[in-house]
ChimeraX commands (.cxc) that place a marker at each C-alpha (Angstrom):
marker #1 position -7.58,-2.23,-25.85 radius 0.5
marker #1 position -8.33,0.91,-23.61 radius 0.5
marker #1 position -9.16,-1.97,-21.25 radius 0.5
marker #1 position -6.33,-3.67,-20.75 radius 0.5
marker #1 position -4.44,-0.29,-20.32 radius 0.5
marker #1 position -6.72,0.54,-17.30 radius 0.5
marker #1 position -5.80,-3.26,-16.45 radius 0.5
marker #1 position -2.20,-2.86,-16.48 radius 0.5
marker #1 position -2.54,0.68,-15.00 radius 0.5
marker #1 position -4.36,-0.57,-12.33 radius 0.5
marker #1 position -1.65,-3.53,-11.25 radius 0.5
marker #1 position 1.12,-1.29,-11.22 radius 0.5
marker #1 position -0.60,1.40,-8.84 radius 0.5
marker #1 position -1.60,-1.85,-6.99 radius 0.5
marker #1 position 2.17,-3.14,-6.29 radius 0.5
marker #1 position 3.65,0.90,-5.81 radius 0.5
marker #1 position 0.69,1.61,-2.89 radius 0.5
marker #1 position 1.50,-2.48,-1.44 radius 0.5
marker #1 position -0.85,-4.48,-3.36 radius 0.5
marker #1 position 1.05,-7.98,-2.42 radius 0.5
marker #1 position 0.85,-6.58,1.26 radius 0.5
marker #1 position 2.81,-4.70,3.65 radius 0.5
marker #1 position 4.33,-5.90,7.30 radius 0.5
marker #1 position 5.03,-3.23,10.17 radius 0.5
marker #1 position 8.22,-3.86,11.78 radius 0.5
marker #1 position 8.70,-2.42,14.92 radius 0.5
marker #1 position 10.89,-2.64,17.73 radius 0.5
marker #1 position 14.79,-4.18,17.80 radius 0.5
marker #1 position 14.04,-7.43,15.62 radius 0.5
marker #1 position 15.60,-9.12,12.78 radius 0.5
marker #1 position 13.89,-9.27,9.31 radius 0.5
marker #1 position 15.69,-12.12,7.01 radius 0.5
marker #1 position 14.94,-13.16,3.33 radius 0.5
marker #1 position 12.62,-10.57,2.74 radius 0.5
marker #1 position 11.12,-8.80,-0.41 radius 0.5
marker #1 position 10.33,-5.15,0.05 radius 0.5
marker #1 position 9.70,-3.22,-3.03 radius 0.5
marker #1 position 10.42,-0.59,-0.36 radius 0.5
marker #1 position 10.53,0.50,3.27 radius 0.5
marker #1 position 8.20,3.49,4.55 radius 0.5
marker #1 position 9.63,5.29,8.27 radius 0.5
marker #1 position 6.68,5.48,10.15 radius 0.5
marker #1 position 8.43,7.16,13.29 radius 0.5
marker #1 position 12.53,7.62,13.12 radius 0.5
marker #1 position 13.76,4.41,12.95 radius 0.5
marker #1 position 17.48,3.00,13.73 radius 0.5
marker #1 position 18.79,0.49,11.51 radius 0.5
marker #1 position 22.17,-1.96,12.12 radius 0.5
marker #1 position 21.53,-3.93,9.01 radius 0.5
marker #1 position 19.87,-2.73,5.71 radius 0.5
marker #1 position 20.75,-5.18,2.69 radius 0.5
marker #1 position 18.98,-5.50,-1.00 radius 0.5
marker #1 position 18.57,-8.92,-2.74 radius 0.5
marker #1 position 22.43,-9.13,-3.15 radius 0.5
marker #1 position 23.54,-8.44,-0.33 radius 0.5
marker #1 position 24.41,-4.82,-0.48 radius 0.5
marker #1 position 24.64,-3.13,2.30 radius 0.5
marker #1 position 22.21,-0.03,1.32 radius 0.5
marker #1 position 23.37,1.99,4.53 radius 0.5
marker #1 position 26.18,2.76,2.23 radius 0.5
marker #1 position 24.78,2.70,-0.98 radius 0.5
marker #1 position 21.91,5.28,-1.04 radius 0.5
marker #1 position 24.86,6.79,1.35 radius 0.5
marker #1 position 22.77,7.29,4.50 radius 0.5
marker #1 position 25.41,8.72,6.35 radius 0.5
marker #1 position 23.43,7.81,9.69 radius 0.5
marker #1 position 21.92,4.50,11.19 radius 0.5
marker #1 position 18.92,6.71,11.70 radius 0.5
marker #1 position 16.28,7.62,9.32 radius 0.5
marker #1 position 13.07,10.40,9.88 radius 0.5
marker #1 position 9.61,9.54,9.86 radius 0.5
marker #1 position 8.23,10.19,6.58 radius 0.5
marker #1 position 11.43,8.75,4.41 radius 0.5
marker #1 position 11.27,6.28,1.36 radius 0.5
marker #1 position 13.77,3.60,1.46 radius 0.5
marker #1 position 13.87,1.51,-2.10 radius 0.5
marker #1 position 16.95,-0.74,-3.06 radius 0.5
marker #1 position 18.57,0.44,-6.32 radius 0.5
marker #1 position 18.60,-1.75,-10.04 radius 0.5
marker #1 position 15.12,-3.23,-9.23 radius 0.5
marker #1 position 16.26,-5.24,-6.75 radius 0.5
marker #1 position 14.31,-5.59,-3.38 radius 0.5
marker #1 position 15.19,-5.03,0.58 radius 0.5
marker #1 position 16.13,-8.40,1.81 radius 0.5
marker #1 position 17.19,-8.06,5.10 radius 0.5
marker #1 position 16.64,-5.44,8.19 radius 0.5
marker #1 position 18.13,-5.39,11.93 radius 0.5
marker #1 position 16.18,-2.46,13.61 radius 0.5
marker #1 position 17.30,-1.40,16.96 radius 0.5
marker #1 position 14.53,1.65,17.20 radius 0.5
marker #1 position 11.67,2.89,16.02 radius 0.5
marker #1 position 8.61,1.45,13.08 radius 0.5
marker #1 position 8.70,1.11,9.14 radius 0.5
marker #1 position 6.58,-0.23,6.69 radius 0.5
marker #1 position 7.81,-2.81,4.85 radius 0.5
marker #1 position 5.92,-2.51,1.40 radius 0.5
marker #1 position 5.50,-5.98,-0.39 radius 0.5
marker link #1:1,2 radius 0.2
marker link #1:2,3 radius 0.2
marker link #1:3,4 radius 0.2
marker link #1:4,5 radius 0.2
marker link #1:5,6 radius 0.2
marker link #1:6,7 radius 0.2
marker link #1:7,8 radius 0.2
marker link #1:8,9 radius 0.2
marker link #1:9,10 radius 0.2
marker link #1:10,11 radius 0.2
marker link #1:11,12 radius 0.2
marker link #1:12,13 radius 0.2
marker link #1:13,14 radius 0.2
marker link #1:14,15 radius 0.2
marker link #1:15,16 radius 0.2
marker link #1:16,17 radius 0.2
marker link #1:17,18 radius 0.2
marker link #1:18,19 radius 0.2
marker link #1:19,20 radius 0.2
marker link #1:20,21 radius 0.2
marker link #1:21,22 radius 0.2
marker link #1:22,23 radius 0.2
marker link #1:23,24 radius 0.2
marker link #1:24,25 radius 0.2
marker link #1:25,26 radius 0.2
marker link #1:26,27 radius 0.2
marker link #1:27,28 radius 0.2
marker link #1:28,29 radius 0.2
marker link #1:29,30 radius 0.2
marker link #1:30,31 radius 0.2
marker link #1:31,32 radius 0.2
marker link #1:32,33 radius 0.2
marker link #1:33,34 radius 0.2
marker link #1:34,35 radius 0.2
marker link #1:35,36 radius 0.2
marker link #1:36,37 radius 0.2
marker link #1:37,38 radius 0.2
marker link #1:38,39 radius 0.2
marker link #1:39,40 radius 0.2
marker link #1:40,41 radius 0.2
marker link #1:41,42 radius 0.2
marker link #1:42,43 radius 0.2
marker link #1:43,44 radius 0.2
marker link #1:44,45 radius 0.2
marker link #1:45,46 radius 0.2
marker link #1:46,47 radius 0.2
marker link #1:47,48 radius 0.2
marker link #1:48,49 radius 0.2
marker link #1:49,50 radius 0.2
marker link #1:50,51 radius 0.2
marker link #1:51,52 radius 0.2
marker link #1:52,53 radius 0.2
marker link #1:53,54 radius 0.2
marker link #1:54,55 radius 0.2
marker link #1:55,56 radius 0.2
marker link #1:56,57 radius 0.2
marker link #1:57,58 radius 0.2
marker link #1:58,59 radius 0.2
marker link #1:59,60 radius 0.2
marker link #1:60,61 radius 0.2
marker link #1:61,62 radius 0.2
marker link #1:62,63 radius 0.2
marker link #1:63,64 radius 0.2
marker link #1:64,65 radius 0.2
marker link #1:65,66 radius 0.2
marker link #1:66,67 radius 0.2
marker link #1:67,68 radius 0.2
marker link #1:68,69 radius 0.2
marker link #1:69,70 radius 0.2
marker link #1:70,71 radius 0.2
marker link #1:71,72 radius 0.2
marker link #1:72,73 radius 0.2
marker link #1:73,74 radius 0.2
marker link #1:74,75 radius 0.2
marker link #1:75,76 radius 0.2
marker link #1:76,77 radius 0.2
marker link #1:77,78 radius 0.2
marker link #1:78,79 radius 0.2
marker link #1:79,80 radius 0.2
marker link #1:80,81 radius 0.2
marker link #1:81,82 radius 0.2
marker link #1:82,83 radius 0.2
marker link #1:83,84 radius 0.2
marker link #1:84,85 radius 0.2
marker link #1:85,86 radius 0.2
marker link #1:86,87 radius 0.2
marker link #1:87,88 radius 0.2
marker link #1:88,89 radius 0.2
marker link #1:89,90 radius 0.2
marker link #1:90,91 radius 0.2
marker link #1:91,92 radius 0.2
marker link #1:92,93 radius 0.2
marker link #1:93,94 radius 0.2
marker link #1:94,95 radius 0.2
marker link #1:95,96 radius 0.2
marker link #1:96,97 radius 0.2
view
């Protein structure tokens, strides 16, 4: 039994550290039909669109008052639901999958 715990343990630090992958995404592109668990600001990073699995635009609701966000900020979508899309115009994230 102590086993599986380690198991299960082990598969949830896996998918909070990016253990189905991550993507850098740099530059002004387009991300579309995504499925971040959650966005990491490498360097300050400018965003035009920021939406969760329904649509949402986040910008709003985790009130970032700004299109930019610092280098060293979390980004996760709220109600378990994932980032879907991203329009950057500046800067690098992580994109944790």
């Amino acid at each position: 039994m102590a086993n599986s715990k380690a198991n299960t343990s082990e598969s949830i630090l896996s998918l909070q550290i990016g253990g189905n992958g991550t993507e850098l995404l740099t530059g002004v592109t387009v991300y579309t039909d995504k499925r971040y668990q959650f966005l990491y600001v490498q360097e300050d990073a400018t965003f035009t669109t920021l939406e969760d699995s329904a649509d949402v635009d986040l910008k709003t609701d985790l009130l970032i008052s700004t299109n930019t966000c610092i280098a060293g900020s979390v980004i996760r979508a709220k109600n378990g639901k994932h980032i879907k899309n991203v329009t950057l115009s500046g800067g690098s994230i992580w994109g944790i999958l």
